[in-house]
Residue frames as a rotation matrix with the C-alpha (Angstrom) as fourth column:
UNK 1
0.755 0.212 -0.620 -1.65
0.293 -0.956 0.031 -12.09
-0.586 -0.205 -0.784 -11.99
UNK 2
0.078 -0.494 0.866 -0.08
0.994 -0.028 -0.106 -10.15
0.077 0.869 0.489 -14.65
UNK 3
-0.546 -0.825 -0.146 1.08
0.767 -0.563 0.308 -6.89
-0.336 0.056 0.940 -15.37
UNK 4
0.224 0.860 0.458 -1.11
0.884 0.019 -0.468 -6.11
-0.412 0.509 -0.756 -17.97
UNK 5
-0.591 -0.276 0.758 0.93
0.266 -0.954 -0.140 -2.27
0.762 0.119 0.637 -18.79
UNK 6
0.547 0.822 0.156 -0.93
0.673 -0.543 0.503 -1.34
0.498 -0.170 -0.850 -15.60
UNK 7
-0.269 -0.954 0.135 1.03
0.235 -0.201 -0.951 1.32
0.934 -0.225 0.278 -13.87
UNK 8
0.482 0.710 -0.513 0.23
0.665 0.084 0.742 0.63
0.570 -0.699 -0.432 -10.10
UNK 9
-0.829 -0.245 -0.503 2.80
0.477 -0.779 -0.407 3.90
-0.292 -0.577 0.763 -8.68
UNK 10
-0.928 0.326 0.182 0.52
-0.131 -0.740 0.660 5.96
0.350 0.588 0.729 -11.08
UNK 11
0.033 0.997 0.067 -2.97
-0.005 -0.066 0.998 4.97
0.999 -0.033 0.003 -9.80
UNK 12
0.238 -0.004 -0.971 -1.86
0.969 -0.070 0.238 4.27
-0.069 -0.998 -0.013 -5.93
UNK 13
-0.901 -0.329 0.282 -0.77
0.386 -0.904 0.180 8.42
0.196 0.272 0.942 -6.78
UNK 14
-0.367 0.591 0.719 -4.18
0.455 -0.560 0.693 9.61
0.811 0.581 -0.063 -6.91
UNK 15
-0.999 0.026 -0.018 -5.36
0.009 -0.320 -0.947 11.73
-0.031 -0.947 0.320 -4.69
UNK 16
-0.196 0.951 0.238 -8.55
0.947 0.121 0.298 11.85
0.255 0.284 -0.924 -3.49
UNK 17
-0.174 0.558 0.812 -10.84
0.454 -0.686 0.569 14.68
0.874 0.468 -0.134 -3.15
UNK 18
0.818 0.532 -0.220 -11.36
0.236 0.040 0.971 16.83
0.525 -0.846 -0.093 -0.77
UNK 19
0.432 -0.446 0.784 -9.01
-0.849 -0.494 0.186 18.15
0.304 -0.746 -0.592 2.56
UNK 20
0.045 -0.252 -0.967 -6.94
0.444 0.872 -0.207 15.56
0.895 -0.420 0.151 3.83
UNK 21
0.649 0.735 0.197 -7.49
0.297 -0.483 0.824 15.25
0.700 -0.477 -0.532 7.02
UNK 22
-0.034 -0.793 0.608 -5.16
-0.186 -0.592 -0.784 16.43
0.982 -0.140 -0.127 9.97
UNK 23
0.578 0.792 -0.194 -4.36
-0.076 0.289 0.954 14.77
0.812 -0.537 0.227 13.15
UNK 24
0.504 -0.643 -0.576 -1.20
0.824 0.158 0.544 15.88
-0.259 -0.749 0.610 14.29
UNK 25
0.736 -0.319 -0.597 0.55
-0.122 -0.930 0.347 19.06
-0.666 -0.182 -0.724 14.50
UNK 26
-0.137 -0.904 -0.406 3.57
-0.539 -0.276 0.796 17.94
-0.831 0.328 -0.449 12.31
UNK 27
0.444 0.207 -0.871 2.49
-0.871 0.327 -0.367 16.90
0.209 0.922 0.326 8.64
UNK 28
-0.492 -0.414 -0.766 5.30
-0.686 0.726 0.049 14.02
0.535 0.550 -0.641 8.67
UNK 29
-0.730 0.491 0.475 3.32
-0.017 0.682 -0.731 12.06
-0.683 -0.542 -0.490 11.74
UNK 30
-0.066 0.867 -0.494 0.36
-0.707 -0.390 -0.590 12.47
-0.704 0.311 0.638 9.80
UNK 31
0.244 -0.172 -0.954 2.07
-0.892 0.346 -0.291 10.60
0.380 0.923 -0.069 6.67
UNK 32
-0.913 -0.359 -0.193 3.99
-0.243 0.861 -0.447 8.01
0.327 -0.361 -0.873 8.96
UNK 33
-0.614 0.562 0.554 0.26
-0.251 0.527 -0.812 7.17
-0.749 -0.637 -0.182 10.39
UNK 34
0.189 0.599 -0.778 -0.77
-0.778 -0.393 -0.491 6.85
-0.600 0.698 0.392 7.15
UNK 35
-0.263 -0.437 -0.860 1.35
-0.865 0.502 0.009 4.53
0.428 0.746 -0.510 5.91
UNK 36
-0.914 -0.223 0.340 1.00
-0.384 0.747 -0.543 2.51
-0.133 -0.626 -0.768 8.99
UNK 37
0.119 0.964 0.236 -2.77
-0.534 0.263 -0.804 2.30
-0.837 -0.030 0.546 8.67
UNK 38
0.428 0.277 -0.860 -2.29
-0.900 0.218 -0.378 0.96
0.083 0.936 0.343 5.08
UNK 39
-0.580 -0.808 -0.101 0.40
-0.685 0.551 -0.476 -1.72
0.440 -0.207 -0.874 6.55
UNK 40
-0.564 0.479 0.673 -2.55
-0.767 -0.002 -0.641 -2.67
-0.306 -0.878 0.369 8.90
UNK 41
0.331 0.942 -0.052 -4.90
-0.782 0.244 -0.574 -3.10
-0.528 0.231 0.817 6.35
UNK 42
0.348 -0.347 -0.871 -3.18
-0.882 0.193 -0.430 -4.58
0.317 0.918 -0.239 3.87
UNK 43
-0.892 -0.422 -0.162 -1.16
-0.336 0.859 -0.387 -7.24
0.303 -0.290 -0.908 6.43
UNK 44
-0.416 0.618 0.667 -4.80
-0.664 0.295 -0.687 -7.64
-0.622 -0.729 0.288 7.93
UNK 45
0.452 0.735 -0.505 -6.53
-0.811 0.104 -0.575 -8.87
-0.371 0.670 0.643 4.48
UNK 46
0.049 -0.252 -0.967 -3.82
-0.541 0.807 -0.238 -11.16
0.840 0.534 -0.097 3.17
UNK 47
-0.782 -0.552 0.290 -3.87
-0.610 0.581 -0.540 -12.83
0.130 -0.599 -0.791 6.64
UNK 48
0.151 0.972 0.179 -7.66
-0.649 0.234 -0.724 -13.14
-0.746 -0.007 0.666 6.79
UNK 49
0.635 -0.046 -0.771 -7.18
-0.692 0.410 -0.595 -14.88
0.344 0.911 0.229 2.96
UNK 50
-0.470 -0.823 -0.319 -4.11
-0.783 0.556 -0.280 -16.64
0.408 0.118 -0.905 3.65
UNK 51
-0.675 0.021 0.737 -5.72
-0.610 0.546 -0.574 -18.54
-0.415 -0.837 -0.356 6.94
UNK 52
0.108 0.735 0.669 -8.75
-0.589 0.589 -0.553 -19.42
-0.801 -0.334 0.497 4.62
UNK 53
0.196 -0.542 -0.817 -6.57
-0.870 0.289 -0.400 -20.86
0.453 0.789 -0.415 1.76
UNK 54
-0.495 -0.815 0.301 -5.19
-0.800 0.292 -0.524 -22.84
0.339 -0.501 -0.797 4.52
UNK 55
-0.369 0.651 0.663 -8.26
-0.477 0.480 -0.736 -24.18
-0.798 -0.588 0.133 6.27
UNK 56
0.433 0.748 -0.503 -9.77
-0.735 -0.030 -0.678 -24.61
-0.522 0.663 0.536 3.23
UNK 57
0.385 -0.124 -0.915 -6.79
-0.840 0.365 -0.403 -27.09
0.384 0.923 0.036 1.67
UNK 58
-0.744 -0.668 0.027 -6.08
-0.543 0.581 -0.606 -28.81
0.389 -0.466 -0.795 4.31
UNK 59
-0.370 0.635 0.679 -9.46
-0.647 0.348 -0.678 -29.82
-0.667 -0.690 0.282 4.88
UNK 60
0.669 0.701 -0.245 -10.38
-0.652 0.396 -0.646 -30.94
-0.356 0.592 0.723 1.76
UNK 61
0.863 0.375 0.338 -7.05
-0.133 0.815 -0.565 -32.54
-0.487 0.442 0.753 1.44
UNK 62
0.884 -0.466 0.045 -5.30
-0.133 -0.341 -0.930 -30.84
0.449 0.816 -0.364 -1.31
UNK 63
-0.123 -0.973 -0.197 -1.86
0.469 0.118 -0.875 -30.15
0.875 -0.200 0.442 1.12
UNK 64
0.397 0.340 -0.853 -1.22
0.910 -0.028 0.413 -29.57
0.116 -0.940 -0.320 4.40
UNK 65
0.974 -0.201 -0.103 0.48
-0.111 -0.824 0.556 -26.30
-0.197 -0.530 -0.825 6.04
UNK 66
0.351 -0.888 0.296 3.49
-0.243 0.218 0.945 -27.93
-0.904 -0.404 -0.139 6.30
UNK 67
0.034 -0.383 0.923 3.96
0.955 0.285 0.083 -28.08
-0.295 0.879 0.375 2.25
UNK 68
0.784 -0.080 0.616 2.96
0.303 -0.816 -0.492 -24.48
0.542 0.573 -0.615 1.99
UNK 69
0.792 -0.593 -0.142 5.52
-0.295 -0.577 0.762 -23.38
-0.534 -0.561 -0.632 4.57
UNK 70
0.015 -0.987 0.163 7.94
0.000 0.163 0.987 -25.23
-1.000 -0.014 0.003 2.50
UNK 71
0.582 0.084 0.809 6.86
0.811 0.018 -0.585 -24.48
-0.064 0.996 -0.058 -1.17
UNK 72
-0.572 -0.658 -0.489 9.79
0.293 -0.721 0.628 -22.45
-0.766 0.216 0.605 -3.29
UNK 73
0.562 0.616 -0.552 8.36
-0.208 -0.541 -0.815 -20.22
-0.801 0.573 -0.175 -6.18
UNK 74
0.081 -0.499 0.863 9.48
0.983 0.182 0.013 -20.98
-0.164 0.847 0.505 -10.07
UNK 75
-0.867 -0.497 -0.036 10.33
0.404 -0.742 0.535 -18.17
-0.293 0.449 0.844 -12.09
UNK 76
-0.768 0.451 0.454 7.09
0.230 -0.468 0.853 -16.76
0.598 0.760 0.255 -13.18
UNK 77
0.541 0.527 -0.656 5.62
0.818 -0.150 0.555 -17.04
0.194 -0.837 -0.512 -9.37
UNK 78
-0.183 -0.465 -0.866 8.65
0.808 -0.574 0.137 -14.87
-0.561 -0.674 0.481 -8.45
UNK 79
-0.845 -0.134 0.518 7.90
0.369 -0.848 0.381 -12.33
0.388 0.513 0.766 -11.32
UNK 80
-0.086 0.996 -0.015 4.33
0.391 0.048 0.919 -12.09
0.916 0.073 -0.394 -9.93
UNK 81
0.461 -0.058 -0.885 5.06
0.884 -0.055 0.464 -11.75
-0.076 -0.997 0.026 -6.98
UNK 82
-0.538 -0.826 0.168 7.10
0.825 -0.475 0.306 -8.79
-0.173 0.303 0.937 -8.01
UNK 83
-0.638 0.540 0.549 4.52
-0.148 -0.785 0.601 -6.64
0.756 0.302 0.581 -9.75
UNK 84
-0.029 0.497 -0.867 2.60
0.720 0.612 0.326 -7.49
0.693 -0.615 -0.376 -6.37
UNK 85
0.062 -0.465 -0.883 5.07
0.863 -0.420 0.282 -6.42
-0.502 -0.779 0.375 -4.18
UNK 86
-0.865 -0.395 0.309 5.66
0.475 -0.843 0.253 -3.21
0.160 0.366 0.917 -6.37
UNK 87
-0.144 0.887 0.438 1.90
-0.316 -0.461 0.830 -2.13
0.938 -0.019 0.346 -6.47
UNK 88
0.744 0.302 -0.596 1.69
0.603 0.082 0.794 -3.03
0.288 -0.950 -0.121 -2.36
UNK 89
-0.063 -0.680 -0.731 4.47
0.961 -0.240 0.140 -0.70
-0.271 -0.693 0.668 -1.96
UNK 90
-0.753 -0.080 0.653 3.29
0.362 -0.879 0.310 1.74
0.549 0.470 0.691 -4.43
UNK 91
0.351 0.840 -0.415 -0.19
0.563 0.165 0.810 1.55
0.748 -0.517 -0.415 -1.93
UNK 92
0.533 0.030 -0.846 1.64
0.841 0.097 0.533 2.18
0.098 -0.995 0.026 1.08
UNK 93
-0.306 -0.947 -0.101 4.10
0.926 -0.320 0.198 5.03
-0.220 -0.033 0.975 -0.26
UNK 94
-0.086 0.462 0.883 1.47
0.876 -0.387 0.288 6.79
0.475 0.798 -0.371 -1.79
UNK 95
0.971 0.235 0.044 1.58
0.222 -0.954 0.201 9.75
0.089 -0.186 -0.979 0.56
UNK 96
0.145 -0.856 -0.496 5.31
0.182 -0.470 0.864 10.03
-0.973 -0.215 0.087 1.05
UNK 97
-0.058 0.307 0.950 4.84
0.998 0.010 0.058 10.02
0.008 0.952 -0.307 -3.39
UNK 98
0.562 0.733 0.384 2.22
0.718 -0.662 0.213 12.90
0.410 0.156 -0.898 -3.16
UNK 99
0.763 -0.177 -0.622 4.58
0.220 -0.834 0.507 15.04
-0.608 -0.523 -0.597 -0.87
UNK 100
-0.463 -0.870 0.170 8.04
0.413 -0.042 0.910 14.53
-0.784 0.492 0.379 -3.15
UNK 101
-0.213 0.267 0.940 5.48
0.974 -0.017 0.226 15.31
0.076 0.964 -0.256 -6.60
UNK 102
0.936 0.286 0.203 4.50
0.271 -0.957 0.102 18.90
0.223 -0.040 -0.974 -4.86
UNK 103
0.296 -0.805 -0.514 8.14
0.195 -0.476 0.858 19.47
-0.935 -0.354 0.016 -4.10
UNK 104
-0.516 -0.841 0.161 8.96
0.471 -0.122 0.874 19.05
-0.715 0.527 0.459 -7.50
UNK 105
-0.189 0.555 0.810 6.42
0.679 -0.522 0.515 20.84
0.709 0.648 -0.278 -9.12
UNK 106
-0.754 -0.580 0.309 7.16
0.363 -0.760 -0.539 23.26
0.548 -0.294 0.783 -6.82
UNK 107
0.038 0.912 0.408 3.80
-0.366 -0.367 0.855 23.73
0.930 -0.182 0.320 -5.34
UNK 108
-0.369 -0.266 0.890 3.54
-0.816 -0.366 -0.447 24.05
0.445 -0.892 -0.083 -1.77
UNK 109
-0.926 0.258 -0.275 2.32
0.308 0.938 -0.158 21.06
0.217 -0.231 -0.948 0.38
UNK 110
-0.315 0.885 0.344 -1.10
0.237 -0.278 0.931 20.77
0.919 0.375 -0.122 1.22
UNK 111
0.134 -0.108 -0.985 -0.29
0.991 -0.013 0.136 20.87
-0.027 -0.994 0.106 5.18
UNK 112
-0.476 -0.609 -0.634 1.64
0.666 -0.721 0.193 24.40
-0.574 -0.330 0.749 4.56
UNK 113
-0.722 0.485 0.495 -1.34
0.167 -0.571 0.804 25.85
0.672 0.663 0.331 2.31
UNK 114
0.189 0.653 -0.734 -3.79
0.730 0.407 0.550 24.56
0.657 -0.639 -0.399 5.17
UNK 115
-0.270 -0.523 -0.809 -1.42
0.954 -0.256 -0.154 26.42
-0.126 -0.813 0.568 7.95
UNK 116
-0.879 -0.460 -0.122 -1.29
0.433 -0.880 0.197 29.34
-0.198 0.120 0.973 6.03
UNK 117
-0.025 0.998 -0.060 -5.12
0.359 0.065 0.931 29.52
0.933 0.001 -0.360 5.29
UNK 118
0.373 0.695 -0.614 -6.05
0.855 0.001 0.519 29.08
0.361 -0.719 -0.594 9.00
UNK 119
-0.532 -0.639 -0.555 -3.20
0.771 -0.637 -0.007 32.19
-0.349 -0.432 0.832 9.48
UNK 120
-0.676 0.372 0.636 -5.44
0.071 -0.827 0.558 34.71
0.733 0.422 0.533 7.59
């Protein structure tokens, strides 16, 4: 895995379409259950993978558990791992992002446009 010039803050950024949706009286719970759900998924998928990496080399052989628990990364695992870890954090941040980009472009959140809507 490589870089490649992709910029993964810029695409985990997008928003989708549509109303987000609204399931708690104070916008920031909203966001903080937001992130968590992505934390979920995300820890759920590389465990699901990880376990069949595991099964999978230890049956056929290759190394056991007990080499991956002790394998150190070289230098070019640990950069990888980097642009990983930067696009899995840009994943999970992406709504606390989206609120800081409408502060600074001054445009109102989309909670306090909502509020003020349902006030008319």
């Amino acid at each position: 895995m490589s870089d490649d010039g992709i910029d993964w803050i810029a695409l985990a950024g997008k928003r989708a379409k549509g109303k987000r949706p609204e399931y708690f009286e104070d916008p920031a719970v909203d966001r903080l259950l937001s992130i968590v759900m992505a934390l979920v998924a995300e820890v759920s998928v590389q465990r699901q993978r990880g376990d069949t990496l595991e099964r999978l080399l230890e049956a056929k052989g290759v190394l056991t558990r007990d080499e991956i628990e002790r394998y150190t990364p070289d230098a070019d695992a640990g950069y990888e791992r980097g642009v990983a870890t930067k696009a899995y954090i840009a994943r999970v941040m992406r709504g606390v992002q989206q609120a800081v980009e409408a502060m600074a472009a001054d445009d109102k959140p989309v909670e306090q446009v909502s509020k003020e809507l349902k006030e008319l």
